[in-house]
C-alpha positions as CSV (number, residue, x, y, z in Angstrom):
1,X,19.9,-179.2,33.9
2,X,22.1,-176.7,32.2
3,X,20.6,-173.7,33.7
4,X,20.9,-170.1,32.5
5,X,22.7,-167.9,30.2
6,X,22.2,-164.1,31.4
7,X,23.9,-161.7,28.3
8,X,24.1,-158.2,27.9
9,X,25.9,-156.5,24.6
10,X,27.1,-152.9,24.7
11,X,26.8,-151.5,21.0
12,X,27.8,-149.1,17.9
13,X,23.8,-148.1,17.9
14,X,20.3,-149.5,17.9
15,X,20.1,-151.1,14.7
16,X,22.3,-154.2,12.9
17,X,20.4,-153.5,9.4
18,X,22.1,-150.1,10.2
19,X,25.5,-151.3,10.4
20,X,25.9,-151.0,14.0
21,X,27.7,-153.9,15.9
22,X,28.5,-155.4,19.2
23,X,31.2,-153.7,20.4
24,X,31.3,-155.8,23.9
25,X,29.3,-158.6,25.1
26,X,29.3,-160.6,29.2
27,X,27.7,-163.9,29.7
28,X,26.6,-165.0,33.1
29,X,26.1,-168.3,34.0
30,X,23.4,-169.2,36.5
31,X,22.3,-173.1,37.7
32,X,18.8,-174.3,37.2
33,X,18.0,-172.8,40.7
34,X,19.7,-168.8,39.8
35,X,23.0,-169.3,41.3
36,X,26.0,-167.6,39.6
37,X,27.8,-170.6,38.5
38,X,30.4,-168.8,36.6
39,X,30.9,-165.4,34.0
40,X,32.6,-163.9,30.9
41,X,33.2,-160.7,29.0
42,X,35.4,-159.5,26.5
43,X,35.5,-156.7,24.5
44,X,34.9,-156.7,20.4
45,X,36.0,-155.0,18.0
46,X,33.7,-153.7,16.0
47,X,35.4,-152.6,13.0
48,X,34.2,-148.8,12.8
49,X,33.6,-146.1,15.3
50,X,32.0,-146.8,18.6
51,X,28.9,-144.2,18.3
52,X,27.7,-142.9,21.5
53,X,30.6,-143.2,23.9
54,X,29.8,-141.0,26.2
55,X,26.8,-143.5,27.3
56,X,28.9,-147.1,27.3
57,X,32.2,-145.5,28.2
58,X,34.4,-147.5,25.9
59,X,37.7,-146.6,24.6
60,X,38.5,-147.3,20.6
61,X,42.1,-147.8,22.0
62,X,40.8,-150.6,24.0
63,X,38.7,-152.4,21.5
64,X,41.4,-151.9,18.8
65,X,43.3,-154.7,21.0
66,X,40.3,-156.9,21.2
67,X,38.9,-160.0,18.9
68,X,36.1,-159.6,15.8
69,X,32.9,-161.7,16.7
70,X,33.9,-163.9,14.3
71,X,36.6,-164.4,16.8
72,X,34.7,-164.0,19.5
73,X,31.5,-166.2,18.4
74,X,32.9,-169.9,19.1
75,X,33.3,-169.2,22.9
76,X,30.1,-167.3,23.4
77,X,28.1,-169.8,21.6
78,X,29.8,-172.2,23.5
79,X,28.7,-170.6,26.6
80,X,24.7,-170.5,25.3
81,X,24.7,-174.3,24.5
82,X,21.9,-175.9,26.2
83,X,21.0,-173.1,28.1
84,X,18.2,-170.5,28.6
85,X,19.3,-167.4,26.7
86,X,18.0,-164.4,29.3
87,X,18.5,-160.6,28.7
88,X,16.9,-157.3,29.6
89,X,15.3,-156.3,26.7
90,X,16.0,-159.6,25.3
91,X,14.7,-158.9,21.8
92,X,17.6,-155.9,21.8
93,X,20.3,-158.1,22.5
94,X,18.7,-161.6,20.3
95,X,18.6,-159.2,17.3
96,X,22.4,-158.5,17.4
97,X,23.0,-161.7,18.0
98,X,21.4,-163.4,14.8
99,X,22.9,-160.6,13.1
100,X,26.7,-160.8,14.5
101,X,26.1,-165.1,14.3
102,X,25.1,-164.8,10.4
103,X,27.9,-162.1,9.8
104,X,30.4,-164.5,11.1
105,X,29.1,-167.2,9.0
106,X,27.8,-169.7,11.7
107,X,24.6,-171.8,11.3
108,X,23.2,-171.2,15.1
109,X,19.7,-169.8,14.8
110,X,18.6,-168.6,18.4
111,X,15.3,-169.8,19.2
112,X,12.9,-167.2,21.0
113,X,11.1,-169.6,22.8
114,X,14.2,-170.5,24.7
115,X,15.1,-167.0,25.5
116,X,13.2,-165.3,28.0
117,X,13.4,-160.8,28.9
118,X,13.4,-160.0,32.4
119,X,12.1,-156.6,31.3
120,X,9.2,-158.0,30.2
121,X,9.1,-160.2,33.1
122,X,9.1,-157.1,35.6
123,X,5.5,-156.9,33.9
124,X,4.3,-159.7,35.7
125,X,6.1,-159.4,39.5
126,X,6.8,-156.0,39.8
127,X,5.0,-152.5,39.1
128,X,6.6,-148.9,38.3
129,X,9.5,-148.3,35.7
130,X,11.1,-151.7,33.8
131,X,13.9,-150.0,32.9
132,X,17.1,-152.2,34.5
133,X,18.5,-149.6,36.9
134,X,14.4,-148.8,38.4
135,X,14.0,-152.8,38.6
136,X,17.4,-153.4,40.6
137,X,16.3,-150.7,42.8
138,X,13.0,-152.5,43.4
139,X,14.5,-155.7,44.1
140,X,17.5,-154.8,46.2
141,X,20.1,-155.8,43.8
142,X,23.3,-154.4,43.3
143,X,23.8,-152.5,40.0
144,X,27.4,-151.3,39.8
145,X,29.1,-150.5,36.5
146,X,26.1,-149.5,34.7
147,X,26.3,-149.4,30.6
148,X,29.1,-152.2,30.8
149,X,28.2,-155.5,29.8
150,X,29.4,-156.9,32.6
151,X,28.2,-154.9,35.4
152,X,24.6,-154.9,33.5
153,X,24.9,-159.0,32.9
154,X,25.4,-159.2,36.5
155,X,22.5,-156.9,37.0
156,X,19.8,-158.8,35.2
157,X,21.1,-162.2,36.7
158,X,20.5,-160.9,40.1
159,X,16.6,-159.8,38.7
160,X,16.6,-163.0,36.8
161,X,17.3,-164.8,40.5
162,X,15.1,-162.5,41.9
163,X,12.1,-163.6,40.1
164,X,13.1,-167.4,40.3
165,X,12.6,-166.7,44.0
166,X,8.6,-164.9,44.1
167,X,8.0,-167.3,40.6
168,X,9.0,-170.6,41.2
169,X,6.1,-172.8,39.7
170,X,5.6,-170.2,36.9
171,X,5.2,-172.3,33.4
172,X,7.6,-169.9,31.5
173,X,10.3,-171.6,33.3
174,X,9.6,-175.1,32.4
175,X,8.7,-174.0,28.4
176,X,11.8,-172.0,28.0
177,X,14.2,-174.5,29.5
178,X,12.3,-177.2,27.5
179,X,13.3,-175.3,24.5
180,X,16.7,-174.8,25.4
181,X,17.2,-178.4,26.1
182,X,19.7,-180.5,24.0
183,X,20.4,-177.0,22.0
184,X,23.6,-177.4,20.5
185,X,25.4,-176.0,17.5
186,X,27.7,-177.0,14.9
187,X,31.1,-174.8,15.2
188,X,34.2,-174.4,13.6
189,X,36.6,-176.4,15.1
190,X,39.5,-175.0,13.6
191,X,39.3,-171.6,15.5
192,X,41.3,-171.6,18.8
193,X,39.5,-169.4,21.6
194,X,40.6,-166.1,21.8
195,X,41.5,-164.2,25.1
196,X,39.2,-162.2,26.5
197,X,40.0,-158.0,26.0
198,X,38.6,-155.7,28.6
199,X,38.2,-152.3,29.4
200,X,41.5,-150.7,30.3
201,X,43.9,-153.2,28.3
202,X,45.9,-150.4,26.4
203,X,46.4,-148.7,30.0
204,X,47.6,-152.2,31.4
205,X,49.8,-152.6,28.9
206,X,52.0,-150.0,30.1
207,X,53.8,-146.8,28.4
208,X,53.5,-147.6,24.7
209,X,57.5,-147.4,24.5
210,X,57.6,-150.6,26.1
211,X,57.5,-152.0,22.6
212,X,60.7,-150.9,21.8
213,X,62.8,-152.8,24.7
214,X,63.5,-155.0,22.2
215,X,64.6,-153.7,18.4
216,X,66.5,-155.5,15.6
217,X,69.5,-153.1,15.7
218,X,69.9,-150.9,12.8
219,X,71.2,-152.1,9.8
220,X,73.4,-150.1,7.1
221,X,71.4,-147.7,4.8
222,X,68.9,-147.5,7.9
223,X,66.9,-144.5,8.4
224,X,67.5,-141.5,10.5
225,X,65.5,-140.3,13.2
226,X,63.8,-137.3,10.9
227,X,61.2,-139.4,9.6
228,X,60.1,-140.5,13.6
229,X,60.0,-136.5,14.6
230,X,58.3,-136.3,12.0
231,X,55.5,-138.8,12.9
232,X,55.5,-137.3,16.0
233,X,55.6,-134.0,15.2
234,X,51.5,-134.6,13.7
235,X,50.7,-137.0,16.8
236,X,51.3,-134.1,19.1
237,X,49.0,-132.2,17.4
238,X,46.5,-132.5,20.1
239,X,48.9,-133.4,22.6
240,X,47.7,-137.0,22.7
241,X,49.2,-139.8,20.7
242,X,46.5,-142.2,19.7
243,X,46.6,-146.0,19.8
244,X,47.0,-145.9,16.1
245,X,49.8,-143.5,16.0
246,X,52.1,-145.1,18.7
247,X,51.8,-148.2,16.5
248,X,53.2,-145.9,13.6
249,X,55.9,-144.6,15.6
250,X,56.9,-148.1,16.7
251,X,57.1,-149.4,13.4
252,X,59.2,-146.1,11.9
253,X,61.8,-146.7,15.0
254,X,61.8,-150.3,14.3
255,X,63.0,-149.7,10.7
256,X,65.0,-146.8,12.0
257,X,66.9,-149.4,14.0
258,X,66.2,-147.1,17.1
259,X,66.0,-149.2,20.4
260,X,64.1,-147.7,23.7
261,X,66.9,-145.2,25.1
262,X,67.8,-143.8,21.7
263,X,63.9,-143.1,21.4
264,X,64.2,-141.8,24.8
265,X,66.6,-139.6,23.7
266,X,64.7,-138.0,20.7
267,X,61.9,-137.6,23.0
268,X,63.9,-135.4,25.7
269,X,65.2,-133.1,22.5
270,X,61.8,-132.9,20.9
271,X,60.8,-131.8,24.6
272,X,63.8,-129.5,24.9
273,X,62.4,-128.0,21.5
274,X,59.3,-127.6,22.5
275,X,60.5,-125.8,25.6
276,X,62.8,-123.5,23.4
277,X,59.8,-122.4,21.5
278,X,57.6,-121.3,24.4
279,X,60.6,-119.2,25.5
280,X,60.9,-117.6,22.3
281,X,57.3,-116.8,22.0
282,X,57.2,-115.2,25.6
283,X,60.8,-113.2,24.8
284,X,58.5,-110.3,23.7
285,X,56.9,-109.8,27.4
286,X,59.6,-111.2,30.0
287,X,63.0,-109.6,30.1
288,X,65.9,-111.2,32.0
289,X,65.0,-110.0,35.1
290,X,61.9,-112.1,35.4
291,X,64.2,-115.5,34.4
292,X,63.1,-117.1,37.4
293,X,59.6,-116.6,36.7
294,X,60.2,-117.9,33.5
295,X,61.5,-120.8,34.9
296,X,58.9,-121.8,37.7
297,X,55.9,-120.7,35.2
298,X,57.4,-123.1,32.5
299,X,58.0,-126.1,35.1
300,X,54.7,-126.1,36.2
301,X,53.2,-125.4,32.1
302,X,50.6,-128.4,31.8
303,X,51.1,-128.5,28.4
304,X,54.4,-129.6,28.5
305,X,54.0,-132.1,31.2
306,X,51.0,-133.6,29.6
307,X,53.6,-133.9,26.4
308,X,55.9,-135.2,28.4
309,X,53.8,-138.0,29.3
310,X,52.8,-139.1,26.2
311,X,56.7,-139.0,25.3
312,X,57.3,-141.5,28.4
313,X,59.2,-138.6,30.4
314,X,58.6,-137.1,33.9
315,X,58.6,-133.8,35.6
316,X,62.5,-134.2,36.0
317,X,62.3,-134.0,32.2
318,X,60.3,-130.7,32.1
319,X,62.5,-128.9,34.5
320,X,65.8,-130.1,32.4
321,X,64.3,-128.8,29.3
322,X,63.0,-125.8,30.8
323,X,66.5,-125.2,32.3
324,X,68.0,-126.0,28.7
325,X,65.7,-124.0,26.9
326,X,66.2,-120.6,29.5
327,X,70.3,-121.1,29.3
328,X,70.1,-121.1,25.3
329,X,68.4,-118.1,25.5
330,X,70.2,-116.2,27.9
331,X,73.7,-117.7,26.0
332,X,71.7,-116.5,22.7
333,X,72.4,-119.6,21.3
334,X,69.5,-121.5,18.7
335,X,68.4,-124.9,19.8
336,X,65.8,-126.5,18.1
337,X,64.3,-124.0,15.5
338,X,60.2,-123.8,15.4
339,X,58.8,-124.9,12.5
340,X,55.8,-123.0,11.6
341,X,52.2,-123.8,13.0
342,X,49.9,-126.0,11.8
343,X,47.8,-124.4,8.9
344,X,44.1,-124.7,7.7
345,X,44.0,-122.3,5.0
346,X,40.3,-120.9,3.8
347,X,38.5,-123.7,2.3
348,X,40.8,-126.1,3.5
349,X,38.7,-129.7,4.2
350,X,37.6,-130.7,7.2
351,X,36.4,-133.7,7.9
352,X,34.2,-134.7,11.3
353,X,33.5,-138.7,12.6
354,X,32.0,-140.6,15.3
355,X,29.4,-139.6,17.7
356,X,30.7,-136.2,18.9
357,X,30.2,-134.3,22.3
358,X,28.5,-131.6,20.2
359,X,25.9,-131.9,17.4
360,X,27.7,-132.5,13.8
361,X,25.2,-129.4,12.6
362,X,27.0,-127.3,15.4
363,X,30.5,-128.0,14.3
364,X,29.6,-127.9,10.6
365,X,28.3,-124.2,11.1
366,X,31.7,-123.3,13.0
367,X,34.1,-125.1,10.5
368,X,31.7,-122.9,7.6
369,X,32.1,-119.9,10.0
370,X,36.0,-120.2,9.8
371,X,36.3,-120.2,6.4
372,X,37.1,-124.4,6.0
373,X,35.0,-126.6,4.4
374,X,33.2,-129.5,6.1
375,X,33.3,-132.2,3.9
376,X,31.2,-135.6,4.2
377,X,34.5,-137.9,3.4
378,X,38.2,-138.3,3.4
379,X,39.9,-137.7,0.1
380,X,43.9,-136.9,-0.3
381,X,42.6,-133.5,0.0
382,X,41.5,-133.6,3.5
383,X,43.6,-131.5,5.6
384,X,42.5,-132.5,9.0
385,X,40.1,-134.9,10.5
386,X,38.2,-134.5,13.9
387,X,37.0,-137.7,15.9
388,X,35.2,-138.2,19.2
389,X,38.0,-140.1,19.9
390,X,41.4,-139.8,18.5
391,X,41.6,-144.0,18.5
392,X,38.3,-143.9,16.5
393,X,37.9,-147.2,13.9
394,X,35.8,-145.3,11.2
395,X,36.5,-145.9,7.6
396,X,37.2,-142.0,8.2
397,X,39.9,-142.2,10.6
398,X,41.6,-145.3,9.3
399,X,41.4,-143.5,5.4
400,X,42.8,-140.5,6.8
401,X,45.7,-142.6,8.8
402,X,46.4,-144.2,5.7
403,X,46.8,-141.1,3.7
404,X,48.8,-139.3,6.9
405,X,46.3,-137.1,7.8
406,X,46.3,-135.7,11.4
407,X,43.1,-137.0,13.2
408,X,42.8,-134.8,15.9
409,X,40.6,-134.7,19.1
410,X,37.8,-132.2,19.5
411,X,39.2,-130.2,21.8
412,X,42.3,-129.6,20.0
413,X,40.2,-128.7,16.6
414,X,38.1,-126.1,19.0
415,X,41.8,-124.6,20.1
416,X,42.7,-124.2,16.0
417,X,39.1,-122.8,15.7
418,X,39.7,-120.2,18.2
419,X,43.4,-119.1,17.4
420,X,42.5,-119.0,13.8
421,X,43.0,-115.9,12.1
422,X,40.6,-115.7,9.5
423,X,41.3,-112.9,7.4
424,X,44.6,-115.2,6.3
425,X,44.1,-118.3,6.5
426,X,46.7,-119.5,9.1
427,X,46.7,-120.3,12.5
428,X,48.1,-118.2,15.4
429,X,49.2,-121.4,17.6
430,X,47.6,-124.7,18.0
431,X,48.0,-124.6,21.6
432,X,50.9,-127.5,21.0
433,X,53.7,-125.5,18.9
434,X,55.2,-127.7,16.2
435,X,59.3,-127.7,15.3
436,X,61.8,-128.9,13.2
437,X,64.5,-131.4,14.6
């Protein structure tokens, strides 16, 4: 007999009619007996923001590489076919299914009776707590990587084994596998499978200038390299340059004709800039004599280094630029001059998405307390957007993207909330000093 089909889902939220989605699902497969005969899990995209990340752990950047359900739905039915459909909290993880399946167009109606809960099976052979983690604990089995689909899949299949074990000759066995029997659907056969995404995939991929080892060299009338500082004069904003935003720069050095070491190149004057400016903001409080200091407190400046990463470049980097930047001030002679800093002036629109580390009331009353405006949606007014994550897939973020909108993290809105000088309107510094090339 087929056997079993443990699944888990990580989700947007609690509620399909809601418009949350599946934003990862894991199959395991067990035998008719509970052994692991093999396992799946891929990532989803669920087309908007994640919701509560800080409880599933996902990363927009990740699932922004990974397959729709659509995509994803031929496989994992494929999977379920003739098998016992088993969850924890199985009516949780049935309801997004029917409602992902019927999304995606696919007549495959999952039948309850051949689905069974091992949460409310912990009713009948064991006592205390039924929540997954409290049953494992129980049991004896091994719950690693809570809140992942995976590492909960493999969870409940260990329970679901568990009570196969103490519960052999119990009926509900025989009815749900009787159900399951011959279950079979009818699926596109057009659609070729898709390859699994999982957690980490943007960070396997490498630096994101790995793109560029290979560029259609520049063609007459091409672009010049203003338009790319430019780009990544706003993606530096916060000092991280989202998933969304290296895919912007790539294209602009694409049609810029600029290849990996000439991007490598802007990247060590924009950091050379940015070390020219943090000399000429400390000029006013370090005289020669304290060059030195200058120099060792400006190697070891995190904010440069963590810019320097995003840019592809190392510590060597820093120390060049910090070297450059002291001898052009010493010499007297202008590098890169600073442009001026990023400005929210009073009543300038601010726009907040995605399920934040703070509540939305809390940030609303600060933005009001500021002076800005916090405003429900993006319009070409919107001067700034602020995500729980920086990657986020919100109609928000992806409207403000479009309209070249700096969608920032918290953290760096907090830093413009704090050096904000009220009584004009501007910012003081936005902890990441912006310049001109």
């Amino acid at each position: 007999m087929p056997g079993f089909a443990v699944v888990d889902l990580e989700t947007t939220g609690f509620s399909p009619r809601l418009g949350d989605r599946v934003a990862e699902v894991a199959v395991v497969l067990l035998d008719d007996a509970g052994q692991v005969e093999d396992e799946w899990c891929t990532l989803v995209n669920p087309e908007r923001d994640l919701g509560p990340q800080h409880v599933h752990g996902i990363a927009a950047a990740d699932v922004a590489l990974a397959p729709t359900f659509d995509r994803v739905a031929p496989a994992l039915l494929r999977l379920l076919a003739g098998r016992v459909l088993v969850a924890h909290n199985a009516a949780f993880d049935t309801r997004f299914l029917r409602a992902e399946i019927g999304r995606a167009g696919i007549s495959a109606a999952i039948d309850p009776v051949a689905c069974l809960c091992t949460q409310q099976l912990a009713g009948r052979y064991l006592t205390g707590s039924r929540a997954l983690a409290a049953c494992c604990a129980t049991v004896g089995v091994v719950h690693d990587g809570v809140h992942s689909a995976l590492g909960d899949a493999r969870a409940t299949a260990g329970l679901l084994g568990h009570y196969l074990d103490v519960a052999a000759d119990d009926e509900c066995w025989d009815v749900a596998r009787a159900a399951a029997d011959g279950v079979r659907w009818s699926l596109p056969a057009t659609l070729p499978d898709v390859e699994p995404v999982l957690r980490g995939a943007s960070r396997a991929r490498g630096h994101w200038l790995a793109a560029l080892d290979e560029v259609v060299p520049r063609t007459p009338g091409g672009r010049s390299p203003d338009a790319y500082v430019r780009l990544l004069d706003d993606a530096l904003l916060d000092r991280y340059v989202s998933h969304a935003e290296r895919a912007a720069l790539v294209a602009e050095a694409r049609r810029a004709g600029l290849d990996r070491p000439a991007v490598e190149r802007v990247h060590r004057d924009y950091l050379a800039a940015l070390a020219t400016a943090e000399v000429a903001a400390r000029a006013g409080t370090t005289d020669r004599g304290a060059r030195d200091d200058d120099a060792t407190t400006l190697r070891d400046d995190p904010a440069l280094h963590e810019v320097a990463g995003q840019l592809g470049l190392d510590a060597d980097d820093v120390a060049g630029a910090v070297d450059a930047a002291l001898g052009a001030r010493l010499t007297q002679e202008t590098a890169v001059g600073p442009r001026p800093a990023f400005v929210l002036s009073d009543g300038a629109e601010v726009v907040l998405t995605g399920s934040m580390s703070r509540p939305r009331e809390t940030w609303e009353r600060d933005v009001r307390a500021a002076g800005l405006s916090p405003w429900p949606y993006v319009t070409r007014r919107t001067r700034l957007v602020v995500a729980a994550d920086p990657d986020s897939l919100s109609t928000k973020a992806r409207t403000a993207r479009r309209y070249g909108i700096p969608v920032v993290t918290e953290a760096a809105f907090a830093a413009l909330l704090a050096t904000r000088d009220t009584a004009s309107g501007r910012t003081s510094g936005t902890g990441v000093r912006r310049w001109a090339s």
